[in-house]
DSSP file (Angstrom, degrees, kcal/mol; ACC not computed):
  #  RESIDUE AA STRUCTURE BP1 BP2  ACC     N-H-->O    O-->H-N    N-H-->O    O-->H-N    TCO  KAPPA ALPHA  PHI   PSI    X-CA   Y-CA   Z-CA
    1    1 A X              0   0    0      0, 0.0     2,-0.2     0, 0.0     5,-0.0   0.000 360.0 360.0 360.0 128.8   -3.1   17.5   20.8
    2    2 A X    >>  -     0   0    0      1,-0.1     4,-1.5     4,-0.0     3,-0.7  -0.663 360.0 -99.5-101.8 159.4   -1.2   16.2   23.6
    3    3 A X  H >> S+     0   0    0      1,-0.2     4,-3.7    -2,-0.2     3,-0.6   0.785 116.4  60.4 -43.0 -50.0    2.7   15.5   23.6
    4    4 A X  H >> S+     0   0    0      1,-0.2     4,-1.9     2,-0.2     3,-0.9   0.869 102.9  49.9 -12.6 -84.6    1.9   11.5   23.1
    5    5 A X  H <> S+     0   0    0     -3,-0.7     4,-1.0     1,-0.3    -1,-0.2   0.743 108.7  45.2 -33.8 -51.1    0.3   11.9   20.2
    6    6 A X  H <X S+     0   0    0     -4,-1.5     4,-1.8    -3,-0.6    -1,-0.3   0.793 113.5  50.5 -94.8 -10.1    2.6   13.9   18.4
    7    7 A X  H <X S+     0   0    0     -4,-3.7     4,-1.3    -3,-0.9    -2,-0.2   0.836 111.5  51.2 -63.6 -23.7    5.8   11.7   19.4
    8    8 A X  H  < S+     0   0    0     -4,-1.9    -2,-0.1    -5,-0.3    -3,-0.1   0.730 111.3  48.3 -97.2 -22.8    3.7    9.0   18.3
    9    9 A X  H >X S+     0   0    0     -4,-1.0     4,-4.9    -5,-0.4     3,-1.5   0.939 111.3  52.8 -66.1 -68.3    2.9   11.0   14.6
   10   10 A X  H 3X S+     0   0    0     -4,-1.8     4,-1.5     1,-0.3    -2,-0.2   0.586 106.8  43.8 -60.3 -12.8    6.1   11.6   14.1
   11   11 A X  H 3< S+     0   0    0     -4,-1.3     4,-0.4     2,-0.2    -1,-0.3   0.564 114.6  53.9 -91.4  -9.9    7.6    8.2   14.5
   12   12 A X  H <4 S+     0   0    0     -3,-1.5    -2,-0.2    -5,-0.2    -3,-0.1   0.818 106.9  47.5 -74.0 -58.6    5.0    7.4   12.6
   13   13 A X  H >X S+     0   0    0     -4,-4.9     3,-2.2     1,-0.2     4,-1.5   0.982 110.2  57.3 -51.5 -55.7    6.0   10.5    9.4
   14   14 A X  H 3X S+     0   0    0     -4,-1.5     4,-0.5     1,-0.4     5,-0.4   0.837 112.5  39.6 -82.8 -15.9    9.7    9.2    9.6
   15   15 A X  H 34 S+     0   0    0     -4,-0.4    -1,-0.4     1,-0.2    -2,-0.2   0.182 115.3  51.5 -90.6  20.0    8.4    5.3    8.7
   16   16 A X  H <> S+     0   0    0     -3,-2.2     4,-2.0     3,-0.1     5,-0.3   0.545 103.6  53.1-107.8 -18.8    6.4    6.2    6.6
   17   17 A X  H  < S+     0   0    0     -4,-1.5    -2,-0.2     3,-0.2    -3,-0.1   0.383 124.9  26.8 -98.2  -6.6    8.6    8.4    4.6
   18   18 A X  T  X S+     0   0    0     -4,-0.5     4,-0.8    -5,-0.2    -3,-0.2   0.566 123.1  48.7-130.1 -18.9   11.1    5.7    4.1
   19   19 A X  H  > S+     0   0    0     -5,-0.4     4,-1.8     2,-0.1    -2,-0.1   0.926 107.2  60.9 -49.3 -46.5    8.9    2.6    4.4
   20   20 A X  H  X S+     0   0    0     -4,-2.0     4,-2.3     1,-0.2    28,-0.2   0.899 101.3  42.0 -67.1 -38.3    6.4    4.0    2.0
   21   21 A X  H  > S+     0   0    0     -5,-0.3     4,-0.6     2,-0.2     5,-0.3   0.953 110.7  59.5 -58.9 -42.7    8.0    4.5   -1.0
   22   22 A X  H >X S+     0   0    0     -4,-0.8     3,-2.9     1,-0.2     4,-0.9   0.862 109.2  41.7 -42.7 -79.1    9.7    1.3   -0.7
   23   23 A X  H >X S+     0   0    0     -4,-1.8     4,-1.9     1,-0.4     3,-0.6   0.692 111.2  53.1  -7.0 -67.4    6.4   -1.0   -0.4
   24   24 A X  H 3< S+     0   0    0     -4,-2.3    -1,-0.4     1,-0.3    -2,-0.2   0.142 109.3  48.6 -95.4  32.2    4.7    0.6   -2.8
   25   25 A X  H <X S+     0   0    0     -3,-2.9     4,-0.9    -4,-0.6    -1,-0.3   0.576 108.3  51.9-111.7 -33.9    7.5    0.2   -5.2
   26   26 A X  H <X S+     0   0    0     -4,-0.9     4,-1.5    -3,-0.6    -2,-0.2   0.693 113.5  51.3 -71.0 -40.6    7.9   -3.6   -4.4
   27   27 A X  H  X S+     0   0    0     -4,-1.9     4,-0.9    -5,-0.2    -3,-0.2   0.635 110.0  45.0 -84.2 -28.6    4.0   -3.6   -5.1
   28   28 A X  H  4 S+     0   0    0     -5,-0.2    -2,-0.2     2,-0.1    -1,-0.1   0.839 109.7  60.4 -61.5 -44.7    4.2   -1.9   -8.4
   29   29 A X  H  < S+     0   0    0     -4,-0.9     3,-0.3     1,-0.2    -2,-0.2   0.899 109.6  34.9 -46.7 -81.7    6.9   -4.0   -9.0
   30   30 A X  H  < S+     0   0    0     -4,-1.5     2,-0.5     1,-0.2    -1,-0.2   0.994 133.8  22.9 -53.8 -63.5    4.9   -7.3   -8.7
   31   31 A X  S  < S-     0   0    0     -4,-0.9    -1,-0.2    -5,-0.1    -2,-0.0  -0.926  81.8-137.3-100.4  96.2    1.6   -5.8  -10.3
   32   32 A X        -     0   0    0     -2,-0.5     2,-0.3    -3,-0.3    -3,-0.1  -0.262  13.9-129.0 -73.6 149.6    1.8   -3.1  -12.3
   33   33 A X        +     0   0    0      1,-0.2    -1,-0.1    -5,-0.0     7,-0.0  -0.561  26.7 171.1 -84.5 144.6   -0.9    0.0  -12.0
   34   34 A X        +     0   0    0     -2,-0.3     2,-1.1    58,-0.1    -1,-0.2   0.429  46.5 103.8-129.3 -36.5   -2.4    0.9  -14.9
   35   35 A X  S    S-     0   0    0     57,-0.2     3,-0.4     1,-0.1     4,-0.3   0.659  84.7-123.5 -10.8 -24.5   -5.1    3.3  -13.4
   36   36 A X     >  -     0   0    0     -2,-1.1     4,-1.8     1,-0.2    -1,-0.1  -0.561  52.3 -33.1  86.8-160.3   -3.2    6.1  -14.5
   37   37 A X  H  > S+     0   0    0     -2,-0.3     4,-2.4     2,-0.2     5,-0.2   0.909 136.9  43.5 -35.8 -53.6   -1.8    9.3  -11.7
   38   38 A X  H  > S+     0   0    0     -3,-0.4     4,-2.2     1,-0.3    -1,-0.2   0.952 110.3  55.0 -74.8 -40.1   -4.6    9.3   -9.3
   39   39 A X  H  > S+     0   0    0     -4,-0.3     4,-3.8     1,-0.3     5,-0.3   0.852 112.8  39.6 -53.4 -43.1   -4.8    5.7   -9.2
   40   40 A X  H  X S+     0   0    0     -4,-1.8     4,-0.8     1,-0.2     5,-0.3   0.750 111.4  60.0 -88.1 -12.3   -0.9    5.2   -8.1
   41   41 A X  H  X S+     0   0    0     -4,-2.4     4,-1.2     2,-0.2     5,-0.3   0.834 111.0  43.7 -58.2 -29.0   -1.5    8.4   -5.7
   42   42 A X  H >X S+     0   0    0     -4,-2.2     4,-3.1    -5,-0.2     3,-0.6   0.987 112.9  47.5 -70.6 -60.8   -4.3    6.0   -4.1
   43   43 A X  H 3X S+     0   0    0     -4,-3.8     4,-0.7     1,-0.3     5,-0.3   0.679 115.3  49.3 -79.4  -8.7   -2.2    2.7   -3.9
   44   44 A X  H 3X S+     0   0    0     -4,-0.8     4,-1.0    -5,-0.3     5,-0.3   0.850 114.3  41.4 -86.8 -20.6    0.9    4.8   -2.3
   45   45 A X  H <X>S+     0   0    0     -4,-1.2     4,-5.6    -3,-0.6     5,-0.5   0.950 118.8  45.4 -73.9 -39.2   -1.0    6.4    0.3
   46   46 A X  H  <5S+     0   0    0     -4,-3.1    39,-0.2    -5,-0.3    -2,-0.2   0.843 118.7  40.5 -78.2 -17.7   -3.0    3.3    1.1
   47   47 A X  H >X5S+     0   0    0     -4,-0.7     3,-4.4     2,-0.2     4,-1.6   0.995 119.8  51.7  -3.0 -98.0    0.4    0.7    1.1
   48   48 A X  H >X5S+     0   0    0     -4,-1.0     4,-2.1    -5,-0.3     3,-0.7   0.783 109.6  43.4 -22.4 -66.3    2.1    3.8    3.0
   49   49 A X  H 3<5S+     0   0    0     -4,-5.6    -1,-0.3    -5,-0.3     4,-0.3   0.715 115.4  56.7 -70.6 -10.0   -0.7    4.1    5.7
   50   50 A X  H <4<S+     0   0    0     -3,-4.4     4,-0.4    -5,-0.5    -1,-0.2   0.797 108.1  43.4-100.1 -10.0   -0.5   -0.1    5.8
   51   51 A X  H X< S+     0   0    0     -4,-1.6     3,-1.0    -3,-0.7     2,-0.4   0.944 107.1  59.1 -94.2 -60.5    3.2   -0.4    6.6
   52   52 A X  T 3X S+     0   0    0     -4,-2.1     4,-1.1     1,-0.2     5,-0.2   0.572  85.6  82.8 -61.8  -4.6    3.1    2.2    9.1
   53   53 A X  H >> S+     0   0    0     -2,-0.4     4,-1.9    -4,-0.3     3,-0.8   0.958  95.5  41.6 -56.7 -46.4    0.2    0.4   11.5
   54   54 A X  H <> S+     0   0    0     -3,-1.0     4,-2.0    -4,-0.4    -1,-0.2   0.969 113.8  61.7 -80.7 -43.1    2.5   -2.0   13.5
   55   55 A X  H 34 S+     0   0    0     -4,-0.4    -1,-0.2     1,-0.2    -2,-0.2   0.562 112.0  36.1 -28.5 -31.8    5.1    1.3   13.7
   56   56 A X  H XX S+     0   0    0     -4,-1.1     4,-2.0    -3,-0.8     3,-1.4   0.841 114.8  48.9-108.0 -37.9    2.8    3.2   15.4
   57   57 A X  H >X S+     0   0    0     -4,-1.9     3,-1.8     1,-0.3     4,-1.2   0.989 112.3  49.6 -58.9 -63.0    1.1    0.9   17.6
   58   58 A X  H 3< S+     0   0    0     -4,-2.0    -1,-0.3     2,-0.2    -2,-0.2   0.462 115.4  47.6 -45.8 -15.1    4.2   -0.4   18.8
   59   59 A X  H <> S+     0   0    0     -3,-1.4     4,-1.7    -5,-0.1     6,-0.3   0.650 106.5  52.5 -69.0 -43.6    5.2    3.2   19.3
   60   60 A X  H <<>S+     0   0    0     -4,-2.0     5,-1.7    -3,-1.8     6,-0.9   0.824 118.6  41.4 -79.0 -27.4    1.9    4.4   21.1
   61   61 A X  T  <5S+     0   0    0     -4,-1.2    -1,-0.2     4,-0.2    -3,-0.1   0.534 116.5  45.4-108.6 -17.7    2.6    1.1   23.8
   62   62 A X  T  45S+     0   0    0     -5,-0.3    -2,-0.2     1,-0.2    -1,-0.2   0.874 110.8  52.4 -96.3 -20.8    6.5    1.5   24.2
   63   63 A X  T  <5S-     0   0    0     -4,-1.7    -2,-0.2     3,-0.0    -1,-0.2   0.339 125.7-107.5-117.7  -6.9    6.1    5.4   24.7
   64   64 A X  T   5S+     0   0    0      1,-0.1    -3,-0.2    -5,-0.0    -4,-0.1   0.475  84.4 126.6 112.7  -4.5    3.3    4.3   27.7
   65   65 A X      < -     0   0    0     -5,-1.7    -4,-0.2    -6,-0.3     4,-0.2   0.942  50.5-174.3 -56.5 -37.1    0.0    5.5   25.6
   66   66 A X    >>  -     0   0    0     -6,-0.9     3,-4.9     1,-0.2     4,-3.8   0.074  44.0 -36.5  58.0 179.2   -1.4    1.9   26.2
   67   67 A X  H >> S+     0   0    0      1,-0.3     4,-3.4     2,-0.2     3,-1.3   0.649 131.1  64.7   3.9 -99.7   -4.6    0.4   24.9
   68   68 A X  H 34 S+     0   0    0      1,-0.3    -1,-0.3     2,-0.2    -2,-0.2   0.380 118.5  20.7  -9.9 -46.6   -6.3    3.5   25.1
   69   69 A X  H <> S+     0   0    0     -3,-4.9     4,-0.6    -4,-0.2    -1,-0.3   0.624 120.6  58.1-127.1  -6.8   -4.3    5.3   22.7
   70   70 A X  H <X S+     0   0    0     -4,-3.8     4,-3.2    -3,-1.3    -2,-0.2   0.845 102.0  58.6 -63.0 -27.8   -2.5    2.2   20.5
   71   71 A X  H  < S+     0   0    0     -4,-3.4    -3,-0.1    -5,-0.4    -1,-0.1   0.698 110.3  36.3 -88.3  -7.6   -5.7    0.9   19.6
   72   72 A X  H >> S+     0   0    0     -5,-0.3     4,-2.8    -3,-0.1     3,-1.3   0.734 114.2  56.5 -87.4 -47.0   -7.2    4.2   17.7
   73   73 A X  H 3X S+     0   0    0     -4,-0.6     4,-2.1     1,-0.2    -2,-0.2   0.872 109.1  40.4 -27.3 -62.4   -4.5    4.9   16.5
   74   74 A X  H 3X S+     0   0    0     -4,-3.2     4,-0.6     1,-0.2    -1,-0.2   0.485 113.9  55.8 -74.2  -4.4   -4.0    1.6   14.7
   75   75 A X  H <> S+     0   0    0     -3,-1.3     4,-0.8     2,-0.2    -1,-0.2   0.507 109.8  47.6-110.5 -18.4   -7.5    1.4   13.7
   76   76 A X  H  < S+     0   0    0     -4,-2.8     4,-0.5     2,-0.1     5,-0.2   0.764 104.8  50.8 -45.4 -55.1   -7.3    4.4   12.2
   77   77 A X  H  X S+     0   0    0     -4,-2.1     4,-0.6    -5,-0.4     3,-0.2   0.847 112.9  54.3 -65.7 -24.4   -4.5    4.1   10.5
   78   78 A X  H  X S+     0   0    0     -4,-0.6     4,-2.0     2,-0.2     3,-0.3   0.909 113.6  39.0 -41.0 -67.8   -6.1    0.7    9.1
   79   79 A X  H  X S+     0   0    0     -4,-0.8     4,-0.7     1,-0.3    -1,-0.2   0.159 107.7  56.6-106.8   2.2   -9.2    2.1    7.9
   80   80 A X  H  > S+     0   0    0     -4,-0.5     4,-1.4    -3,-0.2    -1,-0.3   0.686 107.9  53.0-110.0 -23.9   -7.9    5.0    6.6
   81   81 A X  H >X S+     0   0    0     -4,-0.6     4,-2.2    -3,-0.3     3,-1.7   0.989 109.7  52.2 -40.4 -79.5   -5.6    2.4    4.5
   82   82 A X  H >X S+     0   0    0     -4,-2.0     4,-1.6     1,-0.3     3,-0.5   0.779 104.7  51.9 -23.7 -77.3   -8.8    0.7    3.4
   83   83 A X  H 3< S+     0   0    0     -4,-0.7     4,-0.5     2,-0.3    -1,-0.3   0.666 111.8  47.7  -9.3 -61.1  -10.5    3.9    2.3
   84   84 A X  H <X S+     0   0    0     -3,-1.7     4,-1.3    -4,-1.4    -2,-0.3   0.807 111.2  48.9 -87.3 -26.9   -7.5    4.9    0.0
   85   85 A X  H << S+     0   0    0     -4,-2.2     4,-0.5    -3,-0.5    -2,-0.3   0.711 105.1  54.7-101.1 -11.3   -7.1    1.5   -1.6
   86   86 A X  T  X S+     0   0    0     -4,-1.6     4,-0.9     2,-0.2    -1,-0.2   0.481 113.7  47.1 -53.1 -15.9  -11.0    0.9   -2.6
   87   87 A X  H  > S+     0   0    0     -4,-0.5     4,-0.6    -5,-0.4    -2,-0.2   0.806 111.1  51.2-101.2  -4.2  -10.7    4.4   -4.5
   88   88 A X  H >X S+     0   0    0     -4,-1.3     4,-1.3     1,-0.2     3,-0.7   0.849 106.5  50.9 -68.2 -23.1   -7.6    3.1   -5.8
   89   89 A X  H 3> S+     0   0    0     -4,-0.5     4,-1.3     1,-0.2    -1,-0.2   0.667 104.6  58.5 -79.9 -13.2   -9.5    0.3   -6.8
   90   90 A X  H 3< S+     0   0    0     -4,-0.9    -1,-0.2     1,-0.2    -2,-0.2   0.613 112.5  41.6 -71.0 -20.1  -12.1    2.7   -8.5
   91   91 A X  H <X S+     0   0    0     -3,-0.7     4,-0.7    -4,-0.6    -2,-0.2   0.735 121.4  40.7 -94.1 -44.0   -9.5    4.0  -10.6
   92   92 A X  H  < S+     0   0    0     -4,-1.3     4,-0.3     1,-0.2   -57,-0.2   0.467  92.3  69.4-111.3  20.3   -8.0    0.9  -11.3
   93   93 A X  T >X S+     0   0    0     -4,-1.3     4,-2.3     2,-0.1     3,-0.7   0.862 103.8  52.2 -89.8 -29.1  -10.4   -1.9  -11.9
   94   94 A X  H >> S+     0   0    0      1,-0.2     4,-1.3     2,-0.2     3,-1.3   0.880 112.9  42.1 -51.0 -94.9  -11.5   -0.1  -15.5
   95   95 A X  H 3< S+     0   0    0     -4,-0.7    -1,-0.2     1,-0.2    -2,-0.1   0.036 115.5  47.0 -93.3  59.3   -8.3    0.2  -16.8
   96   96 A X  H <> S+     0   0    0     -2,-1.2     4,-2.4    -3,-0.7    -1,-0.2   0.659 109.3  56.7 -61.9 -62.9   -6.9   -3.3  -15.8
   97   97 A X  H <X S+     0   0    0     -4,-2.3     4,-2.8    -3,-1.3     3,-0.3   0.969 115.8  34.2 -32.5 -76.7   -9.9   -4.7  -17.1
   98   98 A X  H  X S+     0   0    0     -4,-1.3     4,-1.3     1,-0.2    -1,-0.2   0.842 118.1  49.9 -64.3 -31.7   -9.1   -3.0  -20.6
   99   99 A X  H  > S+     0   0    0     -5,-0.3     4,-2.0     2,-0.2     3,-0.3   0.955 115.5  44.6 -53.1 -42.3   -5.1   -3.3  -20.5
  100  100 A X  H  < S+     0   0    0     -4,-2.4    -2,-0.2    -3,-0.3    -1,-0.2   0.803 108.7  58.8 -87.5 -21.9   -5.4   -7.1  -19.6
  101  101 A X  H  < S+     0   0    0     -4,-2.8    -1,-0.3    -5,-0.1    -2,-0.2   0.896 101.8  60.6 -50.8 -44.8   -8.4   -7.3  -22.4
  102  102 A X  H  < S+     0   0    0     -4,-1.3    -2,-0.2    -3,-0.3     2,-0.2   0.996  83.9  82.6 -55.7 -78.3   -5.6   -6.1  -25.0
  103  103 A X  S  < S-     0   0    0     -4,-2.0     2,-0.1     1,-0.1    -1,-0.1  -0.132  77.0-141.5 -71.4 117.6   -3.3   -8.8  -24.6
  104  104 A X        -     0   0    0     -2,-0.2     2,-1.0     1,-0.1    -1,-0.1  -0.298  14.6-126.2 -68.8 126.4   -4.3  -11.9  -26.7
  105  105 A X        +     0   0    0      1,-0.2     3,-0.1    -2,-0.1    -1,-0.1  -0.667  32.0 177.9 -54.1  96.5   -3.8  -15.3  -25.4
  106  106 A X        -     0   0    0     -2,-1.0    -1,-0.2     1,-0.3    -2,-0.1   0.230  36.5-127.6-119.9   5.7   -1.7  -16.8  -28.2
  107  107 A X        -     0   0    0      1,-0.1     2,-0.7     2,-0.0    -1,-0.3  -0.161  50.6 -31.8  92.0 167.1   -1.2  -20.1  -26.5
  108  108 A X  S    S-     0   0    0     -3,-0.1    -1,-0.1     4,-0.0     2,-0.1  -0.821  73.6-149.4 -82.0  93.9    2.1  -22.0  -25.8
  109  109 A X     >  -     0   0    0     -2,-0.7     4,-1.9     1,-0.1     5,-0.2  -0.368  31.6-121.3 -50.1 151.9    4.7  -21.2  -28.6
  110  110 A X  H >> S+     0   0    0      1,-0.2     4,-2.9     2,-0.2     3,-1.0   0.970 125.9  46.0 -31.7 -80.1    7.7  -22.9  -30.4
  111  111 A X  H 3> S+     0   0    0      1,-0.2     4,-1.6     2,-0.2    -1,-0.2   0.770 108.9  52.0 -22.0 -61.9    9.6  -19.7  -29.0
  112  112 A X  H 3> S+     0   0    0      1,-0.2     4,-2.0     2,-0.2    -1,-0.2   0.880 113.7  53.8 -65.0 -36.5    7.9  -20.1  -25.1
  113  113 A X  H <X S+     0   0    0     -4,-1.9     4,-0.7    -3,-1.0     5,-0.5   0.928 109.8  43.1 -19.0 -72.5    9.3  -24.0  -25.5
  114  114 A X  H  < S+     0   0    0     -4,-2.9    -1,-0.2     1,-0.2    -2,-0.2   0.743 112.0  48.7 -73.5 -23.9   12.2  -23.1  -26.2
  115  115 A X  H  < S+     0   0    0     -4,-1.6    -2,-0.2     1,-0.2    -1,-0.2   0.923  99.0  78.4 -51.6 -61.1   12.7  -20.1  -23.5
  116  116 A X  H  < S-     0   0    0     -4,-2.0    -1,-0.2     1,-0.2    -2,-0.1   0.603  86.4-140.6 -64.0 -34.3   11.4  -22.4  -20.7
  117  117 A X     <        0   0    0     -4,-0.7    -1,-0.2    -3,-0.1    -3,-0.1   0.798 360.0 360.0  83.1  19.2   14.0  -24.3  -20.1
  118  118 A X              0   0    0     -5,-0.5    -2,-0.1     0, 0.0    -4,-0.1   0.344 360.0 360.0-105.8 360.0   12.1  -27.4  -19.6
């Protein structure tokens, strides 16, 4: 591996190691996982590996790599995103399905009326 490459990792590890958690916390956050372990191991790596793309490309081009080495890079890092979030999605389309089965539609209530603030 030549020196590029591994400035271009490593700027890569230290966003990723404070970007990722963030993201995929912000993204839990919004949606909740229900997949169980493996399933939130998928959606942090692939969320992790999708905030770091513009970090590294923008690394591989300022540090002189050009094209030539921003544009595997980042299409790696893409696709390797991709990859981890359809087997997150293998994990987590079952039990979505069944969590989101569980909860009964009950309609507009007195109670939700009165909350709303309308």
């Amino acid at each position: 591996m030549d020196d590029l490459l591994l400035k271009i990792l490593a700027v890569t590890a230290v966003f990723a190691l404070i970007f990722g958690p963030l993201a995929t916390r912000s993204s839990m956050r919004r949606e909740p996982v229900y997949g169980g372990t493996l399933a939130k191991v998928f959606h942090f790596l692939g969320v992790t590996l999708l905030v770091v793309v513009l970090p590294s490309v923008l690394t591989a081009l300022i540090l002189g790599g050009g094209f030539r080495v921003a544009f595997p890079v980042g299409m790696t890092l893409l696709l390797s995103s991709l990859v981890m979030l359809v087997i997150f999605a293998v994990f987590e389309r079952p039990a979505r399905t069944a969590a989101l089965a569980d909860a009964e539609d009950r309609g507009w209530t007195e109670k939700d009326a009165r909350t709303s603030g309308l």
